[in-house]
C-alpha positions, -999 to +999 in steps of 0.1 A: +782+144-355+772+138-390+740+136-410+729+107-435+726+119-469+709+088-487+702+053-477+706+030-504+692-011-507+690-038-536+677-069-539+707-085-552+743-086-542+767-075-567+743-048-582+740-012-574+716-004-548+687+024-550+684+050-532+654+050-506+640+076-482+640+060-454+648+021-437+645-006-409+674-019-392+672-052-381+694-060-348+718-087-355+706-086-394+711-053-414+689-036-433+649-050-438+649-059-481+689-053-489+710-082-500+734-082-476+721-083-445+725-117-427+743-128-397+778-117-406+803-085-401+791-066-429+755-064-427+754-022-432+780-004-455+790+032-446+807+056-471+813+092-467+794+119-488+826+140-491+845+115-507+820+109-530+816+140-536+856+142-547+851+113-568+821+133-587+845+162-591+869+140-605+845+131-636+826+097-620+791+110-620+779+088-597+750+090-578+741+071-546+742+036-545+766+031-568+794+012-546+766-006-528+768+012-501+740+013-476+743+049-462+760+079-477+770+099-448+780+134-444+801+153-419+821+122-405+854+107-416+845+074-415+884+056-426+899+074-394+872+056-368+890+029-356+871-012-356+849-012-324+833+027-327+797+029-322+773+045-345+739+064-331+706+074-356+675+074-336+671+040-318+693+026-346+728+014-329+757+001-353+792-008-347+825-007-369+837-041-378+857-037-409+873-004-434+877-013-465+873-046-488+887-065-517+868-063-549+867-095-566+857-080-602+864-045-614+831-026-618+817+000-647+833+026-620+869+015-620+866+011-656+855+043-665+877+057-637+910+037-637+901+040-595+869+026-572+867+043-537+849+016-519+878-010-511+899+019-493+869+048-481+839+021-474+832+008-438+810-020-429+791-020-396+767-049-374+734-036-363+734-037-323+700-026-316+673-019-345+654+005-350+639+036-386+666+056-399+657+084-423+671+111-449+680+139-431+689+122-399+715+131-375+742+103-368+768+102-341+795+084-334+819+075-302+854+059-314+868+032-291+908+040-278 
């Protein structure tokens, strides 16, 4: 069981998103106002607080959004669930479609870093069934075998 930390959205893709206190899921869409939701497997991106939180500790000073991820969450590996697990948040129901990504163009973070966590620690997800998700919020997970 895990908790979500922030919840993060922009308007465009390719830009860092900002953090917001709470959002609707769309089933079969992603998240209501973010940029990359759309009928495809990444509609939601997942990364874990604890690794950002490493990162931080590392000297990135980054603060939520700044991979473009969706939700920050805490208390969950999310790079050891394996494609298929099911995500829970209220009436919010996601599932695992992809770990990890290629990034195109190296961003201000790799720069300043030498390192980006997203293409290794980020997972994407599909909204199943829509629904509110909020700061604060506990979020479960069952992994397929």
């Amino acid at each position: 069981m895990g908790k979500v930390r922030a919840i993060c959205i922009s308007k465009r893709k390719g830009t860092q998103k900002s953090f917001v206190e709470e959002a609707v899921f769309i089933e079969n869409h992603g998240i209501e106002s973010d940029a990359h939701a759309g009928n495809w497997h990444r509609q939601v991106s997942l990364l874990s607080y604890e690794t950002i939180s490493e990162f931080n500790e590392r000297g990135a000073e980054v603060k939520d959004g700044a991979f473009g991820e969706n939700l920050v969450v805490e208390g969950i590996d999310l790079t050891s669930l394996p494609i298929g697990t099911k995500f829970t948040c209220n009436d919010v129901e996601l599932e695992l479609t992809q770990i990890g990504k290629e990034c195109h163009d190296r961003c201000l973070i790799y720069y300043k870093m030498g390192d980006c966590i997203m293409p290794t620690n980020g997972v994407f997800a599909v909204v199943k069934k829509g629904g509110k998700i909020r700061i604060g919020d506990t979020i479960e997970y069952t992994a397929t075998s």
